[in-house]
C-alpha positions as CSV (number, residue, x, y, z in Angstrom):
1,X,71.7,96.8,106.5
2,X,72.1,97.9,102.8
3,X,71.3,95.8,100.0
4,X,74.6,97.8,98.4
5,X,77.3,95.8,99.6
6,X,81.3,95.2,98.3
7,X,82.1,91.7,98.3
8,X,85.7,90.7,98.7
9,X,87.0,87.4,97.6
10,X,90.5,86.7,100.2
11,X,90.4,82.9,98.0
12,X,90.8,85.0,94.5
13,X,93.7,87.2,95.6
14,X,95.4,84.5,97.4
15,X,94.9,82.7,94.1
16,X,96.5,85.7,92.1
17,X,99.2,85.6,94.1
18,X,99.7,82.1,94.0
19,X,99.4,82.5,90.0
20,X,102.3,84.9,90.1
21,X,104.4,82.8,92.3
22,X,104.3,80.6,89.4
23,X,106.1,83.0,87.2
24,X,108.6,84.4,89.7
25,X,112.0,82.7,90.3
26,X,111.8,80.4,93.5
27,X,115.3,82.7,94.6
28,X,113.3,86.1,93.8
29,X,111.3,87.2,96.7
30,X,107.5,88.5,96.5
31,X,106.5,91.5,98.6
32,X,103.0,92.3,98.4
33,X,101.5,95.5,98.4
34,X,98.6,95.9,100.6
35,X,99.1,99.8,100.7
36,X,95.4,102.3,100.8
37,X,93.9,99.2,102.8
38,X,94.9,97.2,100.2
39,X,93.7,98.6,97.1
40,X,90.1,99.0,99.0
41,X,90.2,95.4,99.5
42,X,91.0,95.1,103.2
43,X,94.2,95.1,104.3
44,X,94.7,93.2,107.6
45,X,92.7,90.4,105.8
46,X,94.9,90.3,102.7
47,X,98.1,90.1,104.1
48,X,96.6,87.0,105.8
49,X,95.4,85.6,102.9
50,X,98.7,86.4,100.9
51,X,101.2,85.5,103.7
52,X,99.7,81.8,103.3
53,X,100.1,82.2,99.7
54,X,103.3,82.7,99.6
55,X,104.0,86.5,100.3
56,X,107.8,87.1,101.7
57,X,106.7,90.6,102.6
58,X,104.1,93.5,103.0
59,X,104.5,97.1,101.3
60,X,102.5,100.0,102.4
61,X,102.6,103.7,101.6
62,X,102.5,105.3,105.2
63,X,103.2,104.4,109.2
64,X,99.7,104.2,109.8
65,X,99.0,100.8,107.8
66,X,102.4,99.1,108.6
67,X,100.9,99.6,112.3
68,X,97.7,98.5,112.0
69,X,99.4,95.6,109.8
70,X,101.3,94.6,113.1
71,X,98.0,94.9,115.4
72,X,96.5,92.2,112.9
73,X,99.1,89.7,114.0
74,X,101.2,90.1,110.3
75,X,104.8,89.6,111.2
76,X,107.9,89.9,109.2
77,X,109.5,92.5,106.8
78,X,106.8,95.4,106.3
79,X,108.0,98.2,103.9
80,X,106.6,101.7,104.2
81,X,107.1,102.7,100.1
82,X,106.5,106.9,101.2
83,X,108.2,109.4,102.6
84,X,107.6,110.7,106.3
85,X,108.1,112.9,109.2
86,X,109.8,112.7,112.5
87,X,106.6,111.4,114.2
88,X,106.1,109.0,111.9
89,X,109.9,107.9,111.5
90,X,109.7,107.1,115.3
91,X,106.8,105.0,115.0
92,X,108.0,103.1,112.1
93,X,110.8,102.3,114.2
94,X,109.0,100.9,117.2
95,X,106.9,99.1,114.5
96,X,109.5,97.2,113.1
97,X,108.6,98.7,110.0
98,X,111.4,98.9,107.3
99,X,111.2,102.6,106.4
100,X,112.1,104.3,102.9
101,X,115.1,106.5,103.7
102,X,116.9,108.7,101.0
103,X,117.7,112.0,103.2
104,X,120.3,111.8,105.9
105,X,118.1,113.9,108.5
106,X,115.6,110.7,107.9
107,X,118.7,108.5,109.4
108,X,119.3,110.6,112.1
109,X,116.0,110.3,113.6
110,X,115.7,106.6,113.1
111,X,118.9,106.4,115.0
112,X,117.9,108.2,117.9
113,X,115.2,106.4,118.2
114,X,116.4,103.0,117.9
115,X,118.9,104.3,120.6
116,X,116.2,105.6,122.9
117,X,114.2,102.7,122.5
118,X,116.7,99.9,122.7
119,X,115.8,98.6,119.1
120,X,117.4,98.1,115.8
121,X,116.0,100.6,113.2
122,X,115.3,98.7,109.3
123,X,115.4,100.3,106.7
124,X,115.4,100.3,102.7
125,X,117.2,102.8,100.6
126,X,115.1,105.0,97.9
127,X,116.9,105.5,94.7
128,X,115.6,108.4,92.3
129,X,116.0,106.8,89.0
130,X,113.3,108.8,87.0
131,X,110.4,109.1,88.8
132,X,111.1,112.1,90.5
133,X,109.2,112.0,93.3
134,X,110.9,110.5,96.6
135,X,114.2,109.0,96.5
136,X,117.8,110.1,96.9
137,X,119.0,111.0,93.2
138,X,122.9,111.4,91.6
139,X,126.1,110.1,92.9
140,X,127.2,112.7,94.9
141,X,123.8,112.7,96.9
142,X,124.1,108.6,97.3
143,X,127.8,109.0,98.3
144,X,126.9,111.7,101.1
145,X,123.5,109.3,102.3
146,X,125.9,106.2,103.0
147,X,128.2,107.9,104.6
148,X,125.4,109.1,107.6
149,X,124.1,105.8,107.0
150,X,127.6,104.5,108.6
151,X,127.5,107.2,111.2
152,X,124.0,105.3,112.5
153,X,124.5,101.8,113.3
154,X,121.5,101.2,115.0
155,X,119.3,102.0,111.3
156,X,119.7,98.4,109.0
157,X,120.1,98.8,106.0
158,X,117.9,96.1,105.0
159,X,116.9,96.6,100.9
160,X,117.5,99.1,98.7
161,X,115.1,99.9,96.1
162,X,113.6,102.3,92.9
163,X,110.1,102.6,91.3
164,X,110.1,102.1,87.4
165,X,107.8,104.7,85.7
166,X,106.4,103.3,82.6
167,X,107.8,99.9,82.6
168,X,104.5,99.1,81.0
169,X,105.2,102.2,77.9
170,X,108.7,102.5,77.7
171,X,111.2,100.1,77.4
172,X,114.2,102.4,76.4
173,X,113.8,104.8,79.6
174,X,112.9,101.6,82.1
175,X,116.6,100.1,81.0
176,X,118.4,103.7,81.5
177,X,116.8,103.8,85.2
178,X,118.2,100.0,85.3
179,X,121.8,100.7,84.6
180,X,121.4,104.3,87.8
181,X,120.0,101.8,89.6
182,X,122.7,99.4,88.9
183,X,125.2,102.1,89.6
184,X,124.0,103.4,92.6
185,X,124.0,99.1,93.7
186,X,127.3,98.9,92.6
187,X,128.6,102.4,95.4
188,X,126.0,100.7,97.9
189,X,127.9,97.5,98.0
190,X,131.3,98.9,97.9
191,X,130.4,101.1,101.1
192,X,130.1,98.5,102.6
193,X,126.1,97.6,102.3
194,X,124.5,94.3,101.4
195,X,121.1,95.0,101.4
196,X,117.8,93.3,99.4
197,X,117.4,95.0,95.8
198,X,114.3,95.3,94.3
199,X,112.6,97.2,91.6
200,X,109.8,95.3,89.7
201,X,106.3,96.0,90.3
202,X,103.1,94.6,88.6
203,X,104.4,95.8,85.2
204,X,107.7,94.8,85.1
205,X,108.0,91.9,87.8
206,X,108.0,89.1,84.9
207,X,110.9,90.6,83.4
208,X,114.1,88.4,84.5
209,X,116.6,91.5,84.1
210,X,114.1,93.4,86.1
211,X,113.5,91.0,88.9
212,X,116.8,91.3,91.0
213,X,116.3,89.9,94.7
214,X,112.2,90.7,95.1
215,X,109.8,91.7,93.1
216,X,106.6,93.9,94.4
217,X,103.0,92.6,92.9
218,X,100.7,95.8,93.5
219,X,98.1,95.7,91.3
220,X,98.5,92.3,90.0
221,X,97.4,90.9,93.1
222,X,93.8,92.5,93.2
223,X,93.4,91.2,89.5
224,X,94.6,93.0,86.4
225,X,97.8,95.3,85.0
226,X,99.7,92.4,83.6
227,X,98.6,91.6,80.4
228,X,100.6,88.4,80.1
229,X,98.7,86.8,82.6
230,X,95.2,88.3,82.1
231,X,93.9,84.7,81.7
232,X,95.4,84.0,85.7
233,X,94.3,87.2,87.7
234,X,90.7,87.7,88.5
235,X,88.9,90.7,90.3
236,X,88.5,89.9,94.1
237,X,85.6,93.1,94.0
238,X,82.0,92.4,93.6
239,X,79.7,95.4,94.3
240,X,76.1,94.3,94.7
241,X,72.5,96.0,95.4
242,X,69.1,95.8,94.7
243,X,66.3,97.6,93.1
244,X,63.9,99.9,95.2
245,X,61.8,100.8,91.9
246,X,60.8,99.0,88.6
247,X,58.8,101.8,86.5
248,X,57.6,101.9,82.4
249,X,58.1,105.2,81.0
250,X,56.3,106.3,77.7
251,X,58.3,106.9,74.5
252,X,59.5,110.3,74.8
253,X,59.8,110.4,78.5
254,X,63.0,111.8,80.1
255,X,65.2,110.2,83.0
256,X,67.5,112.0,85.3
257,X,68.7,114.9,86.1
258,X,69.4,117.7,82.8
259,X,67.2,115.3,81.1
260,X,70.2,113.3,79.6
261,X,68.0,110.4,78.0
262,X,65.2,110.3,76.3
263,X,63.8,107.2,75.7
264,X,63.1,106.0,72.1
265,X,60.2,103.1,73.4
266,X,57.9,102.2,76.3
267,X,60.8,101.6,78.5
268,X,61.2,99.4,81.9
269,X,63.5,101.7,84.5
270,X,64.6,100.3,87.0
271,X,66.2,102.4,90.1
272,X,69.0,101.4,92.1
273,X,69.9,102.9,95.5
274,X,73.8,103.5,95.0
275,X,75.1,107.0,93.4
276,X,78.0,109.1,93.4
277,X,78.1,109.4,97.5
278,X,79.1,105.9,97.1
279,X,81.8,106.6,94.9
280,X,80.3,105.2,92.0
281,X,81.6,107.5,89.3
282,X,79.3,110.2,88.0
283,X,81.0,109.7,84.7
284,X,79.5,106.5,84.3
285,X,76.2,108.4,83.3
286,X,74.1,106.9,80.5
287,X,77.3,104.8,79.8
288,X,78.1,101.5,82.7
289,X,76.4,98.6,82.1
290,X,75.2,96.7,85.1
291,X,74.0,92.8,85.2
292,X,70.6,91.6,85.9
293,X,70.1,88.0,85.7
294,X,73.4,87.6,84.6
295,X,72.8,89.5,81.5
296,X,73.6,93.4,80.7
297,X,71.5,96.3,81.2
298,X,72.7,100.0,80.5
299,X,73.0,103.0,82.8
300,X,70.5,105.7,81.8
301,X,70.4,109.3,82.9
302,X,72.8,110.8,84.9
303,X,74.7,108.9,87.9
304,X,73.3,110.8,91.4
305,X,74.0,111.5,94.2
306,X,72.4,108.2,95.7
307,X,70.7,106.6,92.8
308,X,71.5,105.1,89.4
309,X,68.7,104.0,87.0
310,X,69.1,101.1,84.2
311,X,66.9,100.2,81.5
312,X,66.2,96.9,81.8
313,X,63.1,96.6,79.0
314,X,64.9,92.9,77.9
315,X,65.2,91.5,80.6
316,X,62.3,89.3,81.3
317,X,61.0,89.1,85.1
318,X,62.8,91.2,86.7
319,X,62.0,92.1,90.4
320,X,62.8,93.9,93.5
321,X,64.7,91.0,94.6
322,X,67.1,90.7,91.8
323,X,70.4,90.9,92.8
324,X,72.4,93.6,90.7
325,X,76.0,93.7,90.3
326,X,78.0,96.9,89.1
327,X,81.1,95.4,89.6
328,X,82.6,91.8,89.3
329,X,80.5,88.9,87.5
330,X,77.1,87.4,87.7
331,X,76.5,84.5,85.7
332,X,78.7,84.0,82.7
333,X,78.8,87.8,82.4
334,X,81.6,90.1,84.1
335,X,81.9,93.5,84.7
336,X,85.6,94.3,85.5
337,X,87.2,97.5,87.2
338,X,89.2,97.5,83.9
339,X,85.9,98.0,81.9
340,X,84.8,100.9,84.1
341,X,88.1,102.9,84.1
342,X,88.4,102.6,80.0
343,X,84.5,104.1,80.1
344,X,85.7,107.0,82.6
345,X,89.0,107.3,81.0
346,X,91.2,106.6,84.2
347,X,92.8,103.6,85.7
348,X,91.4,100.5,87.7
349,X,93.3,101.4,90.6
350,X,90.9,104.2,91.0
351,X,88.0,102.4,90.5
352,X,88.8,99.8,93.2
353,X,89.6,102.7,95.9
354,X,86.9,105.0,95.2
355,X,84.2,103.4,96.7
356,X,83.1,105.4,100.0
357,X,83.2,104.4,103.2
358,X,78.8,104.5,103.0
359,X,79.6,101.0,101.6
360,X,80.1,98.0,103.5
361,X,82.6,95.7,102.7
362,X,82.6,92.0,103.4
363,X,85.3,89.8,102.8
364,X,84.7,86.2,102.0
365,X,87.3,83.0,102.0
């Protein structure tokens, strides 16, 4: 087996949501996202972890993780947040998956196939309040959506629901997509409807006006994106490996490819068997630190394909046997998803799920 390995903590996320639970409302819901195999933290074993946390319910993105969800033994409300075909509209249905619906052709099929089937369709209403991506949007849209919802008593209408956009930027446009969601709760209930509301994720669940009957911690639960509680959450990711080469280089010498660094001293390099066909970013060149004995060592030359080297010149005794860790902590040191997007410029999200599948991943209590 590999030396590179992903270690997954189930204890810290269960501990991030438990940390959460503490700020939410005990009336207020908590639906957990545990969509792209949770955040690249293992789904199935999540939603174990989180459901004896506390989680009320499970969010994915698509049919094929609310299933595989249900084959893990997770019961309960499981929200599929995306949009979908009329393949996988059937399957959520013989899931007893809740499905996002905000097209009346969606309805249709989910009622002929709770009909066929002899089962009762669920399903949560998608409001477009801004986001513009799924979701039914406008009042003459809504009003023509609930009335095929009443044509197909077989589909529940069990929550209805909207996405804020940059609840985390913009507080002006987050309270105009409040009061259409408001509105569009407001025709919902006087068709007729009585369904779960719910709005908040990771950026905006801590805000009481925000909250309504559920929130959804995404991010939050893998362990960063609300800076209110950044002294609560904690990475669940460690990504571990070992050297295969310790080499000195003269002052002068060059390392990688395009001859990127030069070093300025004798220099200790030491080589690391994990590259860019690991989904270690290739951005991270000359840039990432790693840790080595629980201290910090930079990247130097250019990330490859399959190999990463660090100067490690002051760090005494170092070894072929020293553990290395590129992401998570190591002593009193920690290197955090966070740190790596900012040096990349992108998000931590990205930086959790881009690991390859050439990585194994073992998840620890």
């Amino acid at each position: 087996m590999r030396d590179t390995i992903m270690r997954v903590s189930a204890g810290t996320v269960a501990q991030n949501a438990r940390a959460i639970r503490r700020h939410i409302p005990g009336n207020v819901r908590m639906m957990c996202v545990v969509k792209a195999d949770a955040y690249g933290h293992d789904a199935a074993r999540m939603a174990a972890a989180l459901s004896r946390a506390g989680a009320d319910a499970f969010a994915v993105a698509i049919v094929e993780e609310a299933e595989a969800l249900r084959r893990a033994g997770i019961g309960g409300m499981i929200l599929i947040l995306g949009g979908g075909n009329e393949d996988s509209l059937r399957r959520a249905v013989r899931a007893g998956a809740s499905q996002a619906v905000y097209a009346p052709w969606m309805l249709k099929i989910m009622q002929d196939e709770a009909r066929r089937a002899g089962l009762r369709a669920l399903a949560h209403l998608k409001v477009d309040t801004g986001m513009s991506r799924v979701g039914v949007r406008g009042a003459d849209d809504l009003a023509a959506l609930l009335d095929a919802w009443k044509a197909c008593p077989d589909v529940e209408m069990e929550g209805a629901f909207t996405h804020f956009c940059v609840a985390d930027e913009d507080p002006e446009f987050t309270l105009l997509q409040k009061r259409r969601f408001d509105e569009a709760l407001a025709a919902v209930r006087a068709a007729g409807f009585h369904p779960i509301a719910h709005a908040a994720a990771s950026s905006a669940m801590l805000d009481p006006a925000l909250q309504y009957d559920m929130v959804r911690p995404g991010i939050a639960l893998y362990g960063t994106g609300v800076p209110r509680l950044a002294g609560e959450l904690t990475g669940a990711q460690t990504l571990s490996t070992r050297p295969v080469r310790l080499q000195w280089i003269k002052a002068g010498d060059t390392v990688g490819y395009g001859r990127t660094f030069t070093a300025e001293r004798d220099t200790l390099v030491m080589t690391l068997p994990i590259g860019y066909g690991d989904g270690y970013p290739r951005l991270l060149s000359n840039r990432a630190p790693v840790l080595v004995k629980g201290r910090r060592a930079r990247l130097i030359g250019r990330v490859c394909m399959d190999m990463v080297m660090a100067d490690v010149t002051d760090i005494p005794g170092v070894t072929l046997e020293d553990e290395v860790v590129l992401l998570g902590r190591q002593g009193d040191e920690r290197i955090t998803a966070d740190e790596l997007a900012e040096l990349v410029q992108t998000i931590p999200y990205e930086i959790m799920l881009g690991f390859s599948a050439r990585i194994p991943v073992r998840v620890e209590d």
